[in-house]
ZADO-1210 file (C-alpha; in nm, 4 decimals, padded with zeros to 6 digits):
<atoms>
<atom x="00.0000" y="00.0000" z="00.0000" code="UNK" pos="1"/>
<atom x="00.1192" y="00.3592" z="-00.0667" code="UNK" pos="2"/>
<atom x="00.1475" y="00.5910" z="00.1984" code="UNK" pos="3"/>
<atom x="00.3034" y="00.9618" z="00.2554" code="UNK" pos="4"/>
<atom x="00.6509" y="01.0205" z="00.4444" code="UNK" pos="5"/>
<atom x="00.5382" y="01.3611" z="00.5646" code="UNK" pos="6"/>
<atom x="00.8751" y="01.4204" z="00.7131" code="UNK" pos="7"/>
<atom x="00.9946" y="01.3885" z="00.3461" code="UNK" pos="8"/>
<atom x="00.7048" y="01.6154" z="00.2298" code="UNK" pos="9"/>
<atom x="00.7795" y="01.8940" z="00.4698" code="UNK" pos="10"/>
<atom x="01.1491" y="01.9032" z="00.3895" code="UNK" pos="11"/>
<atom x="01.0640" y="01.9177" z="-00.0036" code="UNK" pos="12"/>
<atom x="00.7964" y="02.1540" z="00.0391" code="UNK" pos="13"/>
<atom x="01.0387" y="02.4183" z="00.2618" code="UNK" pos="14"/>
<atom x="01.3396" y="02.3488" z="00.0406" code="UNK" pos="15"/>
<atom x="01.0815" y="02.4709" z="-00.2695" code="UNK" pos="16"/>
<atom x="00.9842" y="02.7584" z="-00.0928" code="UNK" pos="17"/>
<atom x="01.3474" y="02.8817" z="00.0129" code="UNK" pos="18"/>
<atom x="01.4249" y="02.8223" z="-00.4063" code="UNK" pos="19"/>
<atom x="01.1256" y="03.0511" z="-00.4845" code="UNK" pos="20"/>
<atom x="01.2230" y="03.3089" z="-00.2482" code="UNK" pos="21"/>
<atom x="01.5523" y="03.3309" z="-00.3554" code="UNK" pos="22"/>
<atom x="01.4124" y="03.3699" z="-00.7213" code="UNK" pos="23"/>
<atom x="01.1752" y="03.6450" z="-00.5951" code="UNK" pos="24"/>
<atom x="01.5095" y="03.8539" z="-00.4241" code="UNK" pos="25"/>
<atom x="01.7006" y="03.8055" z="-00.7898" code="UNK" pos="26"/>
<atom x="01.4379" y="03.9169" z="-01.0050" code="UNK" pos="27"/>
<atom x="01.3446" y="04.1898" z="-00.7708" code="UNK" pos="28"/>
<atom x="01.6848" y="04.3396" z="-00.7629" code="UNK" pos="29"/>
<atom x="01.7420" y="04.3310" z="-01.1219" code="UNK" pos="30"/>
<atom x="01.3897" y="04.4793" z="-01.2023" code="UNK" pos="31"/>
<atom x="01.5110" y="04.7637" z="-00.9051" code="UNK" pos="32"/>
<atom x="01.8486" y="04.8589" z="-01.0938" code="UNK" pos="33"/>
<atom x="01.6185" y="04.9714" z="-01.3935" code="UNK" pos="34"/>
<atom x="01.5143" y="05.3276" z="-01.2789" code="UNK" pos="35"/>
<atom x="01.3307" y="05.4436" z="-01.6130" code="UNK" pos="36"/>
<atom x="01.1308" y="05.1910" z="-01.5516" code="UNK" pos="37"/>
<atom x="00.9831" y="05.1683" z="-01.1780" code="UNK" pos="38"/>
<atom x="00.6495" y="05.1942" z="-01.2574" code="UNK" pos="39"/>
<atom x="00.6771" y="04.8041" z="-01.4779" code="UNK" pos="40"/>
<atom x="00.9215" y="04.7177" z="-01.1787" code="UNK" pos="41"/>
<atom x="00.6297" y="04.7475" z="-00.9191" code="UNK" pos="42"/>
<atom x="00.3814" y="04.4982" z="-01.1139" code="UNK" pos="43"/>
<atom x="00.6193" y="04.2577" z="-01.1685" code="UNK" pos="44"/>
<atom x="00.7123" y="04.2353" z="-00.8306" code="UNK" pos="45"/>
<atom x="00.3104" y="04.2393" z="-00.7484" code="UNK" pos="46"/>
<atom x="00.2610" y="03.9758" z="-01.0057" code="UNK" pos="47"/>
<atom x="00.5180" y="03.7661" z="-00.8688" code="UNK" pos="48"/>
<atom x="00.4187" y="03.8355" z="-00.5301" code="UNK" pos="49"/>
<atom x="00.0367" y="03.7024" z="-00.6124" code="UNK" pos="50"/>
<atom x="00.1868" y="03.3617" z="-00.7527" code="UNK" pos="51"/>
<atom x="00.4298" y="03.3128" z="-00.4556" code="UNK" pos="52"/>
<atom x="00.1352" y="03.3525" z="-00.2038" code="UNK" pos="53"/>
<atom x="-00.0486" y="03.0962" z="-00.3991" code="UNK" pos="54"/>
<atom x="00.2169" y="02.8459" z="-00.4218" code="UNK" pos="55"/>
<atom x="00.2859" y="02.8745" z="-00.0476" code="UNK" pos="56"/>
<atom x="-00.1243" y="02.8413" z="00.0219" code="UNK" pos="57"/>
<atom x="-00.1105" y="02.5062" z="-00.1919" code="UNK" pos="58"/>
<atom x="00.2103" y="02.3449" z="-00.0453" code="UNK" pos="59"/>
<atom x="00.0610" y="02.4082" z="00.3201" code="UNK" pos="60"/>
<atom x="-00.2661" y="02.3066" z="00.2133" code="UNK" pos="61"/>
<atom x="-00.1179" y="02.0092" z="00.0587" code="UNK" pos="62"/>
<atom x="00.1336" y="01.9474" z="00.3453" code="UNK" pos="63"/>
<atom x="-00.1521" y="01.9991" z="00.6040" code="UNK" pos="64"/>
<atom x="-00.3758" y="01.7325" z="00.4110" code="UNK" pos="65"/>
<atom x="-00.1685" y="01.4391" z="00.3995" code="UNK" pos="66"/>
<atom x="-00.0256" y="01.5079" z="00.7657" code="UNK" pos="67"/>
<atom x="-00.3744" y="01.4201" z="00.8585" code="UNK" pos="68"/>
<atom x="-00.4408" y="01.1119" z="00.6456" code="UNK" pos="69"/>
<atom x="-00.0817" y="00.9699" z="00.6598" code="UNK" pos="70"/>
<atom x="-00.0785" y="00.6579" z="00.9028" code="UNK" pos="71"/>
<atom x="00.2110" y="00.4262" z="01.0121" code="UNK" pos="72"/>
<atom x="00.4815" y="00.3399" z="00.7248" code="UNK" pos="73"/>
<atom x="00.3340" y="-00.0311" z="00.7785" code="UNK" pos="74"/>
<atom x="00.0863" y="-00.2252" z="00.8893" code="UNK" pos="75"/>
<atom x="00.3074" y="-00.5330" z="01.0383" code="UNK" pos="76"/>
<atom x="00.5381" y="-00.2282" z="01.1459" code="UNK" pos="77"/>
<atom x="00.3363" y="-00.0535" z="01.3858" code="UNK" pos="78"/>
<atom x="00.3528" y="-00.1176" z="01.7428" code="UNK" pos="79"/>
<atom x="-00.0486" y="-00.1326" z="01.7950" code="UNK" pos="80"/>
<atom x="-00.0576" y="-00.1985" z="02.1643" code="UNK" pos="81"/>
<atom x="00.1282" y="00.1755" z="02.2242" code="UNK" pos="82"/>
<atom x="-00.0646" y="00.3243" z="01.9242" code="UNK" pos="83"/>
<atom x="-00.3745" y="00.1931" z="01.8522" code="UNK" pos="84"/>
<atom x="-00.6237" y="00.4406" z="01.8598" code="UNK" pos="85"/>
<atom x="-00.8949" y="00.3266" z="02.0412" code="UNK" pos="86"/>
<atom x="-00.9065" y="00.1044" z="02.3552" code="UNK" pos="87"/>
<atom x="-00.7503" y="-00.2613" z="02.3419" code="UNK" pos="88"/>
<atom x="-00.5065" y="-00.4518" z="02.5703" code="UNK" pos="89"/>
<atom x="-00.2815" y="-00.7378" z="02.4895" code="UNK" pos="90"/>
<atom x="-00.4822" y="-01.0785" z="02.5084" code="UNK" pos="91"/>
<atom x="-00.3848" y="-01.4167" z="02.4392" code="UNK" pos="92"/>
<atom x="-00.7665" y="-01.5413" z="02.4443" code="UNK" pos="93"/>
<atom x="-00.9852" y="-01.5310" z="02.1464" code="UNK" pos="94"/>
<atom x="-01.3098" y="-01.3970" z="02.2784" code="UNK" pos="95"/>
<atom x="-01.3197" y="-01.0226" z="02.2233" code="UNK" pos="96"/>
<atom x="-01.7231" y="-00.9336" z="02.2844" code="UNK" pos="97"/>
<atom x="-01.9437" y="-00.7334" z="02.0115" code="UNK" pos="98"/>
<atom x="-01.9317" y="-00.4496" z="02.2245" code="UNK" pos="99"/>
<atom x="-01.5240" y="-00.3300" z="02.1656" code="UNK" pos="100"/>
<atom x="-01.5406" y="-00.4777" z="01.7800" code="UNK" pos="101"/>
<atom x="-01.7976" y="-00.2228" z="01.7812" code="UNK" pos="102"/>
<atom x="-01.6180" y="00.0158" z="01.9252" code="UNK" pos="103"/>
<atom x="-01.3442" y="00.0364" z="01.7053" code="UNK" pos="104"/>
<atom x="-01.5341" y="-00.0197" z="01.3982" code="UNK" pos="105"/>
<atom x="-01.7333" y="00.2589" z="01.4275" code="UNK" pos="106"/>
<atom x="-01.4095" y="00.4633" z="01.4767" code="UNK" pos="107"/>
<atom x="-01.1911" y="00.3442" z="01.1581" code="UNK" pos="108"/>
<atom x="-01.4656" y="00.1735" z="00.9423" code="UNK" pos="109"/>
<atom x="-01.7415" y="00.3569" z="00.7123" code="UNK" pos="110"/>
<atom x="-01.9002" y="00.6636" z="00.9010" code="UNK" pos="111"/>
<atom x="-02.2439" y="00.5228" z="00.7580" code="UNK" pos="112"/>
<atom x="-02.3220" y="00.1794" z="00.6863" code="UNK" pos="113"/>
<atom x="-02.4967" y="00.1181" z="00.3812" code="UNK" pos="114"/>
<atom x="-02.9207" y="00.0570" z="00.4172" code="UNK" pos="115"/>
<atom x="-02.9739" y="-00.1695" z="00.1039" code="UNK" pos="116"/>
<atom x="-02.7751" y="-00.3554" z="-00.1931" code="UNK" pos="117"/>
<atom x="-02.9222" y="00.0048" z="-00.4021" code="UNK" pos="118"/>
<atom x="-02.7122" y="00.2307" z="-00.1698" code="UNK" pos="119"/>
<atom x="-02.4044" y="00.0257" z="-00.1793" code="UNK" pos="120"/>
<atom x="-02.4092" y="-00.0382" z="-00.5527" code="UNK" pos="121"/>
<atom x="-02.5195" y="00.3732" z="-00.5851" code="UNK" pos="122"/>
<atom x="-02.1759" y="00.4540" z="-00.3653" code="UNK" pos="123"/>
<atom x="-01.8923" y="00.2281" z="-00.3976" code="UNK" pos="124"/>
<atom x="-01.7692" y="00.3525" z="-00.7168" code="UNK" pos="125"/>
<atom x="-01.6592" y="00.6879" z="-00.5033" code="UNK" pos="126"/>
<atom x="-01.5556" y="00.5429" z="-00.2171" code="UNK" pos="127"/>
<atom x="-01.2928" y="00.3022" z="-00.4014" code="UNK" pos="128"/>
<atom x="-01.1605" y="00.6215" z="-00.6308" code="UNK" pos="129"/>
<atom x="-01.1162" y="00.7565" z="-00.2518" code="UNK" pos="130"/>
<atom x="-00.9469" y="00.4488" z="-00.0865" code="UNK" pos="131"/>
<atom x="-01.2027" y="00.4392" z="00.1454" code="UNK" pos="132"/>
<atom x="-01.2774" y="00.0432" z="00.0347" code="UNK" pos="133"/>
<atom x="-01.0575" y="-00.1668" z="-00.1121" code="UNK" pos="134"/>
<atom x="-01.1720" y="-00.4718" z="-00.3221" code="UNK" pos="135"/>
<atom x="-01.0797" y="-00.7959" z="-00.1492" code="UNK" pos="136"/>
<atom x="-00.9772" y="-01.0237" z="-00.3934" code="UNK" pos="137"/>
<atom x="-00.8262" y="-01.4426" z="-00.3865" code="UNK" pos="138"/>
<atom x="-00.4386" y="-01.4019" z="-00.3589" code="UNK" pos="139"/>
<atom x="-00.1810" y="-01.6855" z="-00.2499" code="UNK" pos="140"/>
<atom x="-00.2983" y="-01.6282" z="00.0781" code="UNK" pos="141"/>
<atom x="-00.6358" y="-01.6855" z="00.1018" code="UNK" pos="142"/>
<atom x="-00.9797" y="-01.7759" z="-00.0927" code="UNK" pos="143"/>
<atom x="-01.3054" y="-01.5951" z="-00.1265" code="UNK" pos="144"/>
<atom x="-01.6222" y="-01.7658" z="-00.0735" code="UNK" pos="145"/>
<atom x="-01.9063" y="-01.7137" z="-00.2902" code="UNK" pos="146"/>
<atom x="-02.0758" y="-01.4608" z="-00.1160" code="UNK" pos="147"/>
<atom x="-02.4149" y="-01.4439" z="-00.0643" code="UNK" pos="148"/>
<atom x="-02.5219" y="-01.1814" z="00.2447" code="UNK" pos="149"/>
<atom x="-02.1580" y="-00.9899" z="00.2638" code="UNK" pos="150"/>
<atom x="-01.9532" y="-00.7973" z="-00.0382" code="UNK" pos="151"/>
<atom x="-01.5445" y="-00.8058" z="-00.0952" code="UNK" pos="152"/>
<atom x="-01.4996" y="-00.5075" z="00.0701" code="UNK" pos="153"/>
<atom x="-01.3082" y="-00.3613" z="00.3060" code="UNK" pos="154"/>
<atom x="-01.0743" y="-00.0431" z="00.4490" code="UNK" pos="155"/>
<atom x="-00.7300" y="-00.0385" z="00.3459" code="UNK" pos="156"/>
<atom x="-00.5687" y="-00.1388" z="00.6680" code="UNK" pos="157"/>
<atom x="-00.8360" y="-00.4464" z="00.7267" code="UNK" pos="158"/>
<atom x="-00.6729" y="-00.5984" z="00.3707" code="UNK" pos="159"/>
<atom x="-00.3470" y="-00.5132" z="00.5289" code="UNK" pos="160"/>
<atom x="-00.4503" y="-00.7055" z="00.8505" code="UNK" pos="161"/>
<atom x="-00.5740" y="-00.9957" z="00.5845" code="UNK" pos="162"/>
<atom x="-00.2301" y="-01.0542" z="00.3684" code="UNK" pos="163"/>
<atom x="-00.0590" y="-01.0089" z="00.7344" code="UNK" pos="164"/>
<atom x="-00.2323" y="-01.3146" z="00.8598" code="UNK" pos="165"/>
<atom x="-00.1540" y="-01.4537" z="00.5303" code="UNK" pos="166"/>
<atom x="00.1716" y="-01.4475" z="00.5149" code="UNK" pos="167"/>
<atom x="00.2401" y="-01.5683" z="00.9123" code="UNK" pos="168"/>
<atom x="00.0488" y="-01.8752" z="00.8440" code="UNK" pos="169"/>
<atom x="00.2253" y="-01.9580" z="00.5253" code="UNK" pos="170"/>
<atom x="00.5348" y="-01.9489" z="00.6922" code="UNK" pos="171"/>
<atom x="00.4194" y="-02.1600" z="01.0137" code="UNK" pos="172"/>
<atom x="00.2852" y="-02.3927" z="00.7296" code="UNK" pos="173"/>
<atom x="00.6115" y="-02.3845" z="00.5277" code="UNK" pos="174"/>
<atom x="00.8549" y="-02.4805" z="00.8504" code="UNK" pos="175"/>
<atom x="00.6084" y="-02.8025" z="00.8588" code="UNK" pos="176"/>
<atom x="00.5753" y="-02.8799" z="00.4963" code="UNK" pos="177"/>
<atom x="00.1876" y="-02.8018" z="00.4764" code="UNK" pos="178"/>
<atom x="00.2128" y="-02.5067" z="00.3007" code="UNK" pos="179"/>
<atom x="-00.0867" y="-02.6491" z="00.0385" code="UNK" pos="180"/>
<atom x="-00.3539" y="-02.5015" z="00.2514" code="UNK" pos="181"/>
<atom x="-00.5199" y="-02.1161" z="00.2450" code="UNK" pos="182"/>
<atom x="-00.7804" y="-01.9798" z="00.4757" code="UNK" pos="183"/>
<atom x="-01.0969" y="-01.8943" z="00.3394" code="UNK" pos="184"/>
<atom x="-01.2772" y="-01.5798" z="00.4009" code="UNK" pos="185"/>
<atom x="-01.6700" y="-01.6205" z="00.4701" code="UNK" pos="186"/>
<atom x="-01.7988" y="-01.2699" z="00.5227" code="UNK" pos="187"/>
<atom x="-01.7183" y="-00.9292" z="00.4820" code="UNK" pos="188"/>
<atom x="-01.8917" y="-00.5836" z="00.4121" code="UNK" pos="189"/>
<atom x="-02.2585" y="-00.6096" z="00.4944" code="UNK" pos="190"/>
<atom x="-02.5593" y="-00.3915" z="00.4197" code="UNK" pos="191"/>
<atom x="-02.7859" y="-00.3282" z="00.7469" code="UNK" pos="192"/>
<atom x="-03.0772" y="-00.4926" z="00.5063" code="UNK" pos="193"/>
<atom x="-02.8440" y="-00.8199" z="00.4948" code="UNK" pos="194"/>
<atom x="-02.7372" y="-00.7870" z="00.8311" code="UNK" pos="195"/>
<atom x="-03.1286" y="-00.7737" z="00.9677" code="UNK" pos="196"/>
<atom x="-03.1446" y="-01.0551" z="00.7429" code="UNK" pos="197"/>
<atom x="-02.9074" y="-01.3084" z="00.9006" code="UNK" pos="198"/>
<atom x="-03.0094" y="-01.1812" z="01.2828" code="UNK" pos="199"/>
<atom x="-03.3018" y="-01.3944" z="01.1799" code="UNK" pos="200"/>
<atom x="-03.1591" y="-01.7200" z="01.1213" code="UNK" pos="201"/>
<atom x="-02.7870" y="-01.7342" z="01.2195" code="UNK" pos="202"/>
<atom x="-02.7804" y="-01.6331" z="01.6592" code="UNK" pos="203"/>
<atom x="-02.4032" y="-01.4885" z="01.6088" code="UNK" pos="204"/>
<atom x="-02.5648" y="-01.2232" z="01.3934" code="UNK" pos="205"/>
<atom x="-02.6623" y="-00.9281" z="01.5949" code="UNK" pos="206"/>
<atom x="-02.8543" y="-00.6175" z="01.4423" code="UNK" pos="207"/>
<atom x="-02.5857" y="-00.3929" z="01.4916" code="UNK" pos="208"/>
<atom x="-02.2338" y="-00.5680" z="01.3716" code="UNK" pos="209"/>
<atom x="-01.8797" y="-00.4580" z="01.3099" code="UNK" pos="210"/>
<atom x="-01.9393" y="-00.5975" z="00.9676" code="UNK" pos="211"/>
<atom x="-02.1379" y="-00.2946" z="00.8769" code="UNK" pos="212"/>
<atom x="-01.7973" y="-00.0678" z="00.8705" code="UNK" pos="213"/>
<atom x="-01.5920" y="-00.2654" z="00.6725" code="UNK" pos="214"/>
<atom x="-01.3314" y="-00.3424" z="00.9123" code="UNK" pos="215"/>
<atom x="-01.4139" y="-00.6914" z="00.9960" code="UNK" pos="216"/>
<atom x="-01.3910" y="-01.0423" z="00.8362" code="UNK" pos="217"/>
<atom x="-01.4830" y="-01.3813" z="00.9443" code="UNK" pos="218"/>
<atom x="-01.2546" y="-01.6568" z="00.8270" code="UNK" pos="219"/>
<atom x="-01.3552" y="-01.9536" z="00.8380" code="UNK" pos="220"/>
<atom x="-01.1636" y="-02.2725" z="01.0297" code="UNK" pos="221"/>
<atom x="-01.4358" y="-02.5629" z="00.8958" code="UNK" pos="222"/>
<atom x="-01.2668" y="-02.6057" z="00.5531" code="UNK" pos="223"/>
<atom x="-00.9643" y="-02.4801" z="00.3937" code="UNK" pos="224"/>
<atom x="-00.8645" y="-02.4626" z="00.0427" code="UNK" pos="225"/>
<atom x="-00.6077" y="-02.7236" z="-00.1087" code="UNK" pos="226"/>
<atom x="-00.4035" y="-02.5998" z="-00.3203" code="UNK" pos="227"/>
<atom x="-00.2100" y="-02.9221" z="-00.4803" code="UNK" pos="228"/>
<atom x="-00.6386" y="-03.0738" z="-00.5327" code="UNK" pos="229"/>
<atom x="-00.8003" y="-02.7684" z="-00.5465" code="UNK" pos="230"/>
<atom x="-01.0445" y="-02.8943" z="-00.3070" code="UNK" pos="231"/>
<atom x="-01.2145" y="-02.8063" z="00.0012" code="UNK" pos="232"/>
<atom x="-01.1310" y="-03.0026" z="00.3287" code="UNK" pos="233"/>
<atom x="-01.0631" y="-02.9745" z="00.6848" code="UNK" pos="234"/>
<atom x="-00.7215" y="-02.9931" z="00.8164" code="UNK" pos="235"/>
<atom x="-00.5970" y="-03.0320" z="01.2059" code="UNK" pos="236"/>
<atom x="-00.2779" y="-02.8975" z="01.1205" code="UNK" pos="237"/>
<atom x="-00.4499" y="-02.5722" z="00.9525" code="UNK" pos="238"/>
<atom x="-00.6641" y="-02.4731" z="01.2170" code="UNK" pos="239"/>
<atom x="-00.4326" y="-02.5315" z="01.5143" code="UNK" pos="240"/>
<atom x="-00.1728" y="-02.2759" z="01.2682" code="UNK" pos="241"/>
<atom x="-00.4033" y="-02.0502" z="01.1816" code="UNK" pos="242"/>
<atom x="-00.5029" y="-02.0539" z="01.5482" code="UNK" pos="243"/>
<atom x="-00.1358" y="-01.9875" z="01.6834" code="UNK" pos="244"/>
<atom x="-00.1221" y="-01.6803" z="01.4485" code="UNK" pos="245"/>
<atom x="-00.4236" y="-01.5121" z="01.5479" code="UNK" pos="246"/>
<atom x="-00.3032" y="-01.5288" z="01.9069" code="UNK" pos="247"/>
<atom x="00.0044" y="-01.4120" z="01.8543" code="UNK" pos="248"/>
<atom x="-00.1375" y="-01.1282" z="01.6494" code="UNK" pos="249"/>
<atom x="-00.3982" y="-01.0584" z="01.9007" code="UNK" pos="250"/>
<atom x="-00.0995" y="-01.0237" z="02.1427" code="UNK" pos="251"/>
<atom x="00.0338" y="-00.7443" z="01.9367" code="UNK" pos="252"/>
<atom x="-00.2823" y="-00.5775" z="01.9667" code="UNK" pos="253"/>
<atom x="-00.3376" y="-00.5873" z="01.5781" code="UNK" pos="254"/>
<atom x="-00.6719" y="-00.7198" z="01.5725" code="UNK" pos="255"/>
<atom x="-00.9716" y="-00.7849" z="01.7983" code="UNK" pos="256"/>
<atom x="-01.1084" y="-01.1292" z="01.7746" code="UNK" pos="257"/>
<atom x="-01.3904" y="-01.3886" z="01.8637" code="UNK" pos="258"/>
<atom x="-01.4038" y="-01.7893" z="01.7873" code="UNK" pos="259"/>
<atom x="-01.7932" y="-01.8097" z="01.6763" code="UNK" pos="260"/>
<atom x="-01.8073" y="-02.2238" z="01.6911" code="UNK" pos="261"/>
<atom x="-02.1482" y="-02.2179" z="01.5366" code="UNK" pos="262"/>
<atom x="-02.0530" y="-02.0926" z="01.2289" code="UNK" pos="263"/>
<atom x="-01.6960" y="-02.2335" z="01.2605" code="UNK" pos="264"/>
<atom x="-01.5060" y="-01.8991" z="01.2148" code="UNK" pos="265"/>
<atom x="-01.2888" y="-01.6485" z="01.3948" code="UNK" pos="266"/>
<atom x="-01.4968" y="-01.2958" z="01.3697" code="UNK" pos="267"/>
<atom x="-01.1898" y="-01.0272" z="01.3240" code="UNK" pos="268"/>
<atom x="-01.2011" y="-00.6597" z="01.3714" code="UNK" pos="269"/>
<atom x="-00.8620" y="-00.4748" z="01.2281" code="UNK" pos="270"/>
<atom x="-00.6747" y="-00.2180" z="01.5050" code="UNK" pos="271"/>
<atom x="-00.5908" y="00.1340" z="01.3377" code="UNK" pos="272"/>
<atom x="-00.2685" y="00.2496" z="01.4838" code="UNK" pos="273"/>
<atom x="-00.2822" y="00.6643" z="01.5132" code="UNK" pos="274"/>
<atom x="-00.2007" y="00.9195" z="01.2498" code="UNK" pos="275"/>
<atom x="00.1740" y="00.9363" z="01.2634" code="UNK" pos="276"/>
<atom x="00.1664" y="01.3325" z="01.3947" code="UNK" pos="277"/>
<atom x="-00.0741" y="01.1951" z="01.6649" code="UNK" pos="278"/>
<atom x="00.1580" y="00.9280" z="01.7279" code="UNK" pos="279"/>
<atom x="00.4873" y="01.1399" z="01.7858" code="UNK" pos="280"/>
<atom x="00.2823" y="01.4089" z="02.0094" code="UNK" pos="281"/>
<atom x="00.1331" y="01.1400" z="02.2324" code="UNK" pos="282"/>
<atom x="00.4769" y="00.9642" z="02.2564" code="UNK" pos="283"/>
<atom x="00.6288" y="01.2671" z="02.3808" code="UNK" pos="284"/>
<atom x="00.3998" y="01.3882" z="02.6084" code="UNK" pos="285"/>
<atom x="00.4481" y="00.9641" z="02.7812" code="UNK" pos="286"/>
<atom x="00.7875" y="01.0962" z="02.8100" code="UNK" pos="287"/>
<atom x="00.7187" y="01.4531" z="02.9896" code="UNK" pos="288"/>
<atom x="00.5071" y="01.2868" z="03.1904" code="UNK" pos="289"/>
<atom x="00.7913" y="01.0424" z="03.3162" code="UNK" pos="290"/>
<atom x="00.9960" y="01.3221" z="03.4157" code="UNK" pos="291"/>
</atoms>
């Protein structure tokens, strides 16, 4: 994923402005040694002065726009129990309730859920061309379901989350030589008409879920995808790796997480680590405090 080294940003952005001022002083003194013709000297230098001001107005603009956006360099890179930003503690249980996946769904995911299949279909176009949903797609990783009450959706750092998990349980897999197997996902983005829908026959489903923001995804441990008989089957093995990685993810803070037996899935909710400015400020005020 791409993401903005402000730091960088700033430095380009004053370096531009010193070159522009310097420019200014240069053509202003040359323009000043002309004395027949002052008048023409004076709206130059106004001219000039206009475009300067603009350029400055865009770079802080610019500057001050990403510095909000911009988040940690790295998903697998932040350290989520100092920065996550909202409440979670290190766990090594898998039984997070509704109540906090909530919690921090409602804080990273979608501001609104979508109502019906109309509204999502009338704004995901927009929201993709912002980032704001990313298409979740089969990768070497994991398989998609066919979906039937969800859509592939989800925020950027939830697919982050995804390919994280990925890649840990590959490797576990790999050291034992059963790297043939990929998680499957289940469910994803839901509409609040196909979330009332399942409250009615599946009792995990609550009214209000973290599956309405797009920052949650249940994966399922039943089945897993073969990759050397492209079949479904159940594996031992799988689910006692894949459950070794989600604890020690859920240890790092990354994630909240519940083991729904019924429908024989973990239920994950991604953890948003701070905007990086937010980060730095809180980090030193830890330290003021200290002393």
């Amino acid at each position: 994923m791409f993401y903005i080294n402000v730091d960088k940003l700033t430095y380009f952005c004053h370096g531009l402005t010193g070159q522009i001022a310097i420019f200014a002083q240069r053509i202003s003194a040359m323009l000043h040694k002309r004395k027949t013709q002052k008048n023409k000297s004076l709206k130059y230098i106004s001219i000039l002065t206009g475009i300067i001001l603009l350029i400055l107005i865009g770079i802080t603009y610019f500057h001050f726009y990403y510095s909000k956006i911009s988040k940690s360099k790295d998903f697998s890179e932040c350290n989520h129990i100092v920065f996550a930003d909202a409440p979670i503690s290190p766990s090594d249980k898998l039984n997070d309730p509704n109540e906090i996946h909530l919690v921090h769904a409602e804080k990273n995911g979608l501001r609104k859920p979508f109502t019906t299949t109309e509204d999502f279909l009338s704004k995901i176009d927009s929201l993709k061309r912002a980032s704001a949903l990313i298409e979740v797609t089969e990768n070497k990783f994991y398989q998609l379901k066919t979906l039937s009450h969800s859509r592939p959706y989800l925020i950027p750092e939830a697919v982050d989350m995804l390919n994280e998990i990925g890649y840990r349980f590959q490797k576990r897999l790999a050291e034992k030589k059963y790297n043939n197997y990929r998680f499957r996902l289940t469910s994803l983005l839901r509409t609040e008409e196909t979330q009332n829908s399942l409250s009615h026959c599946n009792h995990n489903a609550t009214l209000h879920s973290a599956h309405l923001y797009g920052t949650t995804v249940d994966i399922s441990y039943k089945n897993f995808y073969n990759t050397k008989t492209d079949t479904l089957e159940s594996s031992y093995e799988a689910v006692q790796t894949l459950t070794k990685v989600l604890v020690e993810m859920r240890q790092e803070c990354k994630f909240l997480a519940v083991r729904e037996r019924k429908q024989s899935c973990f239920h994950i909710t991604v953890v948003v680590c701070q905007p990086v400015s937010n980060k730095y400020s809180q980090h030193f005020s830890r330290k003021m405090a200290h002393k």
